[in-house]
N, C-alpha and C positions, 0 to 999 in steps of 0.2 A: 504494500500500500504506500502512495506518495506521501510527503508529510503534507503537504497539505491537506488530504484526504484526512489523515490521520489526525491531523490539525481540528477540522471542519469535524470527525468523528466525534474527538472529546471534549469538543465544545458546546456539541447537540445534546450530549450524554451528561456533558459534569454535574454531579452533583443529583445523585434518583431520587430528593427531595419530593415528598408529596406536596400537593398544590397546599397545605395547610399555611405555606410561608406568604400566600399569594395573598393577593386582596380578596372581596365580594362577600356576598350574603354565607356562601358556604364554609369561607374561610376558617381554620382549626386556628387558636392561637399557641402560640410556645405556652410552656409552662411558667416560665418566669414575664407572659407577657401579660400588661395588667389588664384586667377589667375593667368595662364601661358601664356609666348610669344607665339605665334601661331607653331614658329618649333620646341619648343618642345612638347606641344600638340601631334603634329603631330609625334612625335619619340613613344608615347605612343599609338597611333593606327598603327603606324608602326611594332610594332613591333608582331600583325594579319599581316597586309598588307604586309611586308616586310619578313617576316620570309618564305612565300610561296616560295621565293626564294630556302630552302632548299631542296624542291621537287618538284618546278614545271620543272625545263630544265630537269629531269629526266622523266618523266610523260608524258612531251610532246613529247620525242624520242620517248615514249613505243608508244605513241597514235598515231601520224604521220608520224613518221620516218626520211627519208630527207627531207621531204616537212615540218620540226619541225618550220625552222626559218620564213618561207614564213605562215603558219597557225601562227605562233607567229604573225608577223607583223600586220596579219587581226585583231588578236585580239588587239593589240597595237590601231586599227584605231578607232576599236570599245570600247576601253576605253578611250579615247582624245575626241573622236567625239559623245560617245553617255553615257557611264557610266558617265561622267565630269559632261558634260552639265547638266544632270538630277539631280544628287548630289548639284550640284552648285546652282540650283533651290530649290532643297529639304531645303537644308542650309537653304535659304532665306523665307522659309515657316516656319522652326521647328528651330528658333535661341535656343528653352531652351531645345534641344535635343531630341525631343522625335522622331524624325526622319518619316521614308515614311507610317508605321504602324499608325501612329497617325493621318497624312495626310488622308490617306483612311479614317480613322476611322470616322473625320470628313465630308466628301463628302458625308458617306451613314449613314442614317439616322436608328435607331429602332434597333431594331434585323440584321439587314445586315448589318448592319455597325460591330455588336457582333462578327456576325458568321465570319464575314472576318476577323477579328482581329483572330479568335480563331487558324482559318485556317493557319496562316502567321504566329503564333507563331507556329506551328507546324514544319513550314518550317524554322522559326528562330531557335527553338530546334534544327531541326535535321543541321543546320547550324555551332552553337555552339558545340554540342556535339562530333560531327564528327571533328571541328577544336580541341577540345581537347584533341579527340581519336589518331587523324589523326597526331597532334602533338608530341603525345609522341612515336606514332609506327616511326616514321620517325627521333625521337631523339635517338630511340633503335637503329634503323640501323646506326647512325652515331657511337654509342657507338658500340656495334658489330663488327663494317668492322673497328674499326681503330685496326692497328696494334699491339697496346700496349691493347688491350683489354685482360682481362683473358681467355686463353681456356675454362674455363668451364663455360662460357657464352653462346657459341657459340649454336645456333639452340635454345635458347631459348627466342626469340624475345616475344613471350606470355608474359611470365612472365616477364621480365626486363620492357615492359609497364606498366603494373600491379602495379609496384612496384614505376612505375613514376606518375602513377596516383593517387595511395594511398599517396604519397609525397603532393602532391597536396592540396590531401583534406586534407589533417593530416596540413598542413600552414592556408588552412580556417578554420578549426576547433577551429585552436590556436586562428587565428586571423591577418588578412594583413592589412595594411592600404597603401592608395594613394601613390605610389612612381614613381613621373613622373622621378623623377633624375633618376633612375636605370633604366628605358626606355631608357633614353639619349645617357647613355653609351651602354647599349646592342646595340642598332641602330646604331650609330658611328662605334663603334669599326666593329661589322658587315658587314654593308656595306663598309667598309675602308678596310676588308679582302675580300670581295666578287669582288670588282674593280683592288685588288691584281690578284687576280686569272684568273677575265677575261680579264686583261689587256696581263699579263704573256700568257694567253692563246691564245688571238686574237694575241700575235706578234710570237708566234709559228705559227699559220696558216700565217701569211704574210708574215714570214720568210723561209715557207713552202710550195711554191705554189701548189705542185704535190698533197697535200691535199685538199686544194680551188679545185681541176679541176676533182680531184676524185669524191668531193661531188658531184661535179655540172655535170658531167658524171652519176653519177648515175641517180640523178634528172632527166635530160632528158631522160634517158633508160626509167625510169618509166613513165616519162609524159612530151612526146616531143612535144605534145601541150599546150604554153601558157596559153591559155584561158581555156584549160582541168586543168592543175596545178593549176589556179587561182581557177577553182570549186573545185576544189578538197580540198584545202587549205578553201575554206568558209563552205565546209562539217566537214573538222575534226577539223576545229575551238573549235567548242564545247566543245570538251576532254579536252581543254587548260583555259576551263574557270575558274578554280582553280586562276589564276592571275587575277581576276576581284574581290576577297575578299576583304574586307578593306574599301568600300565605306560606306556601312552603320554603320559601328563603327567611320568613321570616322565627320558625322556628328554627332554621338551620345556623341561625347567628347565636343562640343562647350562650355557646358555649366563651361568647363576648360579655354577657352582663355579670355583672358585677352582683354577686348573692349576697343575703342577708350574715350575720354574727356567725350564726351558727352554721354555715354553710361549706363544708368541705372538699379539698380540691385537688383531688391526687393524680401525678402523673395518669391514672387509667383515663382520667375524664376528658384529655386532651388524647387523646391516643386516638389513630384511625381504628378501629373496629367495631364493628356492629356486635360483639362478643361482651356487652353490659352490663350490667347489675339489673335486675328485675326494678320495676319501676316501683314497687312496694320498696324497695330498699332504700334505691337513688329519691324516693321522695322527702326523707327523711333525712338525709345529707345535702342538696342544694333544692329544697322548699324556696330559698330567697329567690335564687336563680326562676324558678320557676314562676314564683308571682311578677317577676318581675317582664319575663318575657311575657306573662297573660295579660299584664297593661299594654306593653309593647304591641299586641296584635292587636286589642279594644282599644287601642286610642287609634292605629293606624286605621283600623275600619272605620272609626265614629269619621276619621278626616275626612278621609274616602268618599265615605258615604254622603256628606256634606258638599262636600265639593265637585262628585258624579250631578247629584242633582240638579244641583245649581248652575251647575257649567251647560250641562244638555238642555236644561229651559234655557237660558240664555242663548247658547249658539240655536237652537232649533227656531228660535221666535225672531231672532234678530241676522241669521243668514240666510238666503233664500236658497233651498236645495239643492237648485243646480249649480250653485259654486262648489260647494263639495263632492261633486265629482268627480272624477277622473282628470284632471287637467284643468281642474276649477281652481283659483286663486287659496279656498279653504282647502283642499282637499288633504287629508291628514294630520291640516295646523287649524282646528277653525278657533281656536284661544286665540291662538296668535294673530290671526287675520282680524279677530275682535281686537285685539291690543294696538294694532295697527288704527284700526280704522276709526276707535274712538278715544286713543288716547296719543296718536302721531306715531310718526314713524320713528324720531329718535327713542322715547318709550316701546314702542314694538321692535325696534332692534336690541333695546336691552332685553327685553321678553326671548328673542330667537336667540340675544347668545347664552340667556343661563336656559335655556330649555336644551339648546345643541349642547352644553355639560354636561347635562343631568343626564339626557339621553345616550352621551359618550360615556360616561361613567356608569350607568346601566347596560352597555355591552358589555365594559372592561368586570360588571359584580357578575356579569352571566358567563364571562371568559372563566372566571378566577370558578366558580361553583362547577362548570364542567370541568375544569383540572382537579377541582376536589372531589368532582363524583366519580366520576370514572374510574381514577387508583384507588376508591376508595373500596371497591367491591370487585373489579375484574382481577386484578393481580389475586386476592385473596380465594377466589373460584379456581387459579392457575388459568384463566381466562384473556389473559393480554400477553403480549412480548414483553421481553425483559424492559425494551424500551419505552413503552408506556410508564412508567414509573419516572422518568425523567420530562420536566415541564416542558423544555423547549421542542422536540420532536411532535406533542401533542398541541403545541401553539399550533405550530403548520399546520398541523393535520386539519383542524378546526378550520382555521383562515381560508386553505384551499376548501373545506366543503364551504364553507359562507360565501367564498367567492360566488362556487356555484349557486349555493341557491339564491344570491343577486342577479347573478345572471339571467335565473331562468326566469323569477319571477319579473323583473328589469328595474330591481328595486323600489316595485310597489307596497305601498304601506297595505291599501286593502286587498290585496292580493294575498301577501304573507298573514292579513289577520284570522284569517281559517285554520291554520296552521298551527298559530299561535295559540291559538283559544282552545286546540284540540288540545297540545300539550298540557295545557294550562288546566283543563277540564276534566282532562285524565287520571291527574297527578290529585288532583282534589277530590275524586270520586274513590280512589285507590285510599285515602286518606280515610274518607267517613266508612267504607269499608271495613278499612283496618280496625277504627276503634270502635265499631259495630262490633267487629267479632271477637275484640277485644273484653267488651263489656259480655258479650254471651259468656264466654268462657272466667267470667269472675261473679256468671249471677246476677248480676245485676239487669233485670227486665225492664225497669222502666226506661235504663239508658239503651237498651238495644231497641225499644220501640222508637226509642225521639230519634238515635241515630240512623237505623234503618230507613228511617221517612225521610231524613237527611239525603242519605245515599240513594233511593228512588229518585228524588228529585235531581239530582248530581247523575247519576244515571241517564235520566231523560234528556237534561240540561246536552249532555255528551255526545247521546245518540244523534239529538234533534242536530244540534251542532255539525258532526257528521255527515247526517245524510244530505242538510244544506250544501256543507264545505267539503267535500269530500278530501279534497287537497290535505287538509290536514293530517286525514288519516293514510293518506298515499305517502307523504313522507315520514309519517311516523311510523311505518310498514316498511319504508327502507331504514331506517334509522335499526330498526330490531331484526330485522332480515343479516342486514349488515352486523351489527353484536353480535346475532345468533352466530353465524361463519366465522366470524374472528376468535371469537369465544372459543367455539368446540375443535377447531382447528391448533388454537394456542393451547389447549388445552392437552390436545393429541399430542403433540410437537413435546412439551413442560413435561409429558406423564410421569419422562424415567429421569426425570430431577430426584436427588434429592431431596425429600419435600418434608420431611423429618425435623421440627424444629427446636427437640431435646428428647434427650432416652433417659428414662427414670425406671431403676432397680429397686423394689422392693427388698425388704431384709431376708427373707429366703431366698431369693431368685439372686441375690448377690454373693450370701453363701454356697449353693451348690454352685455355679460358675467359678469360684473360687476355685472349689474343691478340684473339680474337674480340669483346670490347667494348671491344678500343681504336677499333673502327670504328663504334663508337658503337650498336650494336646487337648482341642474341646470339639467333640460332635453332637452337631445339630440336626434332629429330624423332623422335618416338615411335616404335620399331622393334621388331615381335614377333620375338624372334629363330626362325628356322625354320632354314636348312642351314648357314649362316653363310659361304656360297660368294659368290663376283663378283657373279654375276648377281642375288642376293639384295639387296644394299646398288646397283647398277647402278637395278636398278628402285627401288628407296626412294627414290632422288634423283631420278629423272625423274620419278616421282609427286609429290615435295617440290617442284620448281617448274611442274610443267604440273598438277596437282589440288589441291595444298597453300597454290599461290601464292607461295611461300618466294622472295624475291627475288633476282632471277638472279647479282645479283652477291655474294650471302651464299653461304659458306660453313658448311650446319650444321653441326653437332654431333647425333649421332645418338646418340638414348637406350636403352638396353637394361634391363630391369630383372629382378634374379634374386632368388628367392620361396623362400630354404630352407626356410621353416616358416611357412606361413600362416595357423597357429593362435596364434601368439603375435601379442599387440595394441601393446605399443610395443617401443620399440627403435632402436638405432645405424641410421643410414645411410653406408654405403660406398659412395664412387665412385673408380672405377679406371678410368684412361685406357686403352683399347685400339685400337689402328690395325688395320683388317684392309683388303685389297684397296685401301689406300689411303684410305679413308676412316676420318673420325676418331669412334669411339664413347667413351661416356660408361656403362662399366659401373656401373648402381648396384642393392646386393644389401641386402634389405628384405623386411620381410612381407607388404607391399601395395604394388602397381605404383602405383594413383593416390597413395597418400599420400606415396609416397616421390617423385614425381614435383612432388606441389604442394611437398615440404618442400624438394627442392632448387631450386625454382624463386626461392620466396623466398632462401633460403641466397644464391644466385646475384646476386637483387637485392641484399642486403645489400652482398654482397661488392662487386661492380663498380659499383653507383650505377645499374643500367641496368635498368629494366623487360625482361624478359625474354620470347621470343615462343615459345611452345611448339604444333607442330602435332600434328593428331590424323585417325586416317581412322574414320567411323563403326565402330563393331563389329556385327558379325549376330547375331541371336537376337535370343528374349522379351524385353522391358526386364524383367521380375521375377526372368527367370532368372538375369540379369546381373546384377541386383542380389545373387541371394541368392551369386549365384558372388563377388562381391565382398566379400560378409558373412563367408562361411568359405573362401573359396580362395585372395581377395586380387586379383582379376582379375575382369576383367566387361568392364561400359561403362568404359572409363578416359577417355575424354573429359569429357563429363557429370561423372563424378565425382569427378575433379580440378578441375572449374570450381566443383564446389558445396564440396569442401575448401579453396579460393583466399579463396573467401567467404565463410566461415565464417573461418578463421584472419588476414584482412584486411576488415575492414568496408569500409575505404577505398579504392574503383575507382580516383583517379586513383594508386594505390600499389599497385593488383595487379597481376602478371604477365597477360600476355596469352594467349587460348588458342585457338586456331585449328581448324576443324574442318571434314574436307569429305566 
């Protein structure tokens, strides 16, 4: 390899830091790094949550029309009444962040528990990516439609995304770190322009009534029955669910607030894994933490909710629809088009450049949560390449698909909002779910009723979304098609790692091992356990010296291996000394028979000085079927495939265990 290659190599690679060093909503902090008061936390998931402000009352006029503020409202009811609750719940399950994915994760046991996970990053990816893409096409049109913009920008929304994207990645590439202050301010000053605007705007409408009676004329021309408007308005809810983003980042920050006196903070609670303390436990150790992120979510909703309203009567009464179009002056910004139009232009370009912030720095919290989701679960499934673990390789990776889906959608806001919403709706519905059946399996009836009716409507909310926008579910269909292949492929590839991540000897199983290489030699025989009766271990030993060859005057040690969940890829190995019918076994309990067999073998050499002799009897079947049995069950060919794990984790024969087979 040239050095510059080699250059360019270890530059891509330095450092297989998980994304927890990075910025965004997902971010993990160091252990020595401090905690924050809970609002401003909340200003650093605000500013996902808050930023939709720059395009959703545009969005919602395309989608609804004048029925925009009344479909607002629904949605308004439905995140107080059903996103909150769930969240607030979620909170209280997943204090160290690891939010509703991890919830599931736990409920479903083995391989469904995998595949759900894989499935739900799929819809987290296309969640993320979409808020990236979606961010910077909707920062274009603020940069484009403002007045003082260059002519010879204009029609090139493509490319000026492009170019906000590559910004992006070219800052992670450098290098970002945690900056909850610069949240702070982006959301302040933001929302302090946005209250400018709809305040100014609502006292135009009150000052205006022939406005108010116009809209509400039209309303009833279109749907002069009540209860017809109210369906109508629960149909096109959907389109609007863009303002229901922010939930699940915003539990994913906790592990930023700052807990109460009594609240406890040990290395485990910053650690990547979904391998936690029960939520009975962890509730009793950061209680503070966790009230504090449940104002954190109820204040950010009460905002929300306040200012969905408010924004969508305003723009709906005071923009006439067809500028919100496709190539209308509003289309994506109609706040800003309001800020423009009734408080001047040099006020509306302050309004476009802290919107184009908030909106940049809501790619960069959705940049920084997919380099925290993704190592946080595929590497631990053995689901990624080694280089997944390292941040810059996964920058690219991200930037070239975001390229793409600018491209294809040509950096449309309402294009990408299908998309968005499906993510976004997925991820929520996964959530009431989870603590639906959370609540069944703790008894608790009345919360699985409330929740359940939660999750129906999140259900529906989902479908309806779908069948509207299909788009969303077509790339979120590639998003898990693509995990799925990466996955089980890396997977394949990883198998004959050593994946062994300590060998632990009980007190007997440490003394006969002893015993047995003070005679200078230690034999191992490979035993499928079947009745666990006399004659079962009777025959293994007369096969051990008349087929195995095992010599007559060794005494084995007879290995058993127990496989509680063959779906997980590394992990602890236990051995437990068990004597039965007189012969001496060696229980050892693992995900995978061969790997836990080559990792005690080496263990073994280390420990006693003494290459170790392990026998094996062929296995029957396909070799591929053994293979694939070994890929997801953990069993297969174990001979074979402990010879080719020896090999691998020892380049050096005259220092590998020995492995015998007949």
């Amino acid at each position: 390899m040239t050095p510059w290659r080699e250059g360019l190599r270890g530059w891509l690679l330095a450092g297989t830091e998980q994304a927890r060093r990075h910025p965004g909503p997902h971010a993990q902090p160091e252990p020595h790094q401090p905690r924050h008061h809970w609002w401003r936390v909340m200003c650093l998931t605000g500013v996902d949550y808050f930023s939709t402000l720059g395009y959703q009352p545009g969005i919602a006029i395309l989608a609804a029309g004048a029925v925009s503020p009344v479909a607002t409202a629904v949605l308004v009811a439905v995140t107080l009444f059903g996103a909150l609750p769930v969240y607030r719940r979620v909170a209280g399950e997943s204090p160290r962040g690891e939010g509703s994915i991890a919830i599931l994760e736990k409920q479903l046991s083995w391989w469904k528990g995998k595949l759900l996970v894989l499935v739900l990053l799929g819809f987290a990816c296309t969640d993320f990516l979409i808020t990236i893409t979606l961010s910077a096409a909707d920062a274009s049109a603020h940069i484009l439609e403002n007045p003082y913009a260059p002519d010879l920008l204009a029609g090139h929304e493509v490319a000026v995304t492009l170019v906000l994207l590559a910004l992006l990645a070219a800052v992670f590439l450098r290098g970002f770190t945690e900056a909850v202050g610069i949240a702070v301010v982006l959301v302040v000053v933001y929302l302090a322009l946005n209250v400018v605007v709809i305040a100014v705007s609502l006292y135009k409408v009150a000052t205006h009534p022939s406005l108010l009676d116009d809209w509400h004329a039209l309303l009833v021309a279109e749907h002069p029955d009540a209860f017809a408007l109210v369906g109508v308005a629960l149909i096109v809810f959907p389109k609007l669910a863009l303002g229901l983003s922010g939930f699940e980042t915003g539990v994913a920050v906790m592990p930023l607030i700052r807990g109460g006196p009594a609240d406890t903070d040990s290395p485990a609670d910053t650690a990547d894994t979904a391998d936690t303390a029960d939520s009975a436990d962890t509730d009793a150790n950061l209680a503070g933490r966790i009230r504090g992120a449940r104002r954190l979510l109820t204040t950010a909703a009460l905002i929300m909710a306040v200012l969905l309203l408010a924004s969508s009567l305003a723009t709906t009464v005071l923009i006439p629809e067809r500028l919100a179009e496709p190539g209308g002056p509003a289309n994506g910004r109609a706040l800003a088009y309001l800020a423009h139009q009734e408080l001047g232009n040099v006020f509306g370009t302050a309004y476009d450049v802290s919107t184009i912030a908030i909106l940049w720095f809501a790619g960069a919290s959705a940049l920084a949560g997919l380099l925290n989701l993704v190592p946080r679960y595929l590497p631990r499934y053995g689901m990624a390449p080694h280089w997944a673990r390292a941040v810059r390789p996964l920058v690219l990776v991200f930037t070239v698909i975001g390229f793409a889906v600018t491209v294809i959608f040509r950096a449309s806001v309402d294009k990408q909002g299908g998309a968005y919403a499906t993510g976004v709706l997925v991820l929520i519905t996964s959530a009431s779910v989870a603590v639906t059946i959370s609540a069944a399996r703790r008894g608790r009836r009345r919360a699985v009723f409330g929740f359940g009716a939660i999750a129906a409507v999140f259900v529906y909310t989902t479908v309806a979304n779908v069948v509207e926008r299909p788009d969303g579910l077509i790339i979120g269909s590639i998003f898990i098609l693509s995990i799925l292949v990466i996955s089980f492929v890396s997977r394949a590839v990883r198998s004959f790692e050593l994946r062994v991540t300590g060998v632990r000897l009980d007190e007997t199983a440490t003394r006969w091992v002893t015993e047995a290489a003070r005679s200078g030699s230690l034999h191992l025989v490979a035993n499928e356990f079947d009745t666990g009766d006399a004659a079962e271990y009777a025959d293994k030993a007369g096969k051990a010296h008349e087929v195995l060859h095992v010599p007559r005057a060794a005494r084995p040690l007879f290995l058993e291996v127990v496989v509680p969940d063959s779906s997980e890829f590394e992990g602890g190995l236990d051995v437990c000394g068990r004597e039965r019918h007189g012969y001496r076994i060696l229980q050892l309990t693992s995900n995978s028979v061969p790997n836990a067999i080559a990792a005690l073998l080496l263990h073994l050499r280390d420990l006693t000085g003494t290459r170790p002799n392990v026998y094996f009897e062929w296995s029957e079947g396909n070799p591929l079927q053994n293979l694939a049995r070994f890929v997801f069950f953990g069993v297969g060919e174990v001979a074979s495939t402990t010879r080719e794990i020896l090999r691998e984790a020892e380049p050096d024969p005259q220092r590998r265990p020995f492995v015998h087979v007949a």
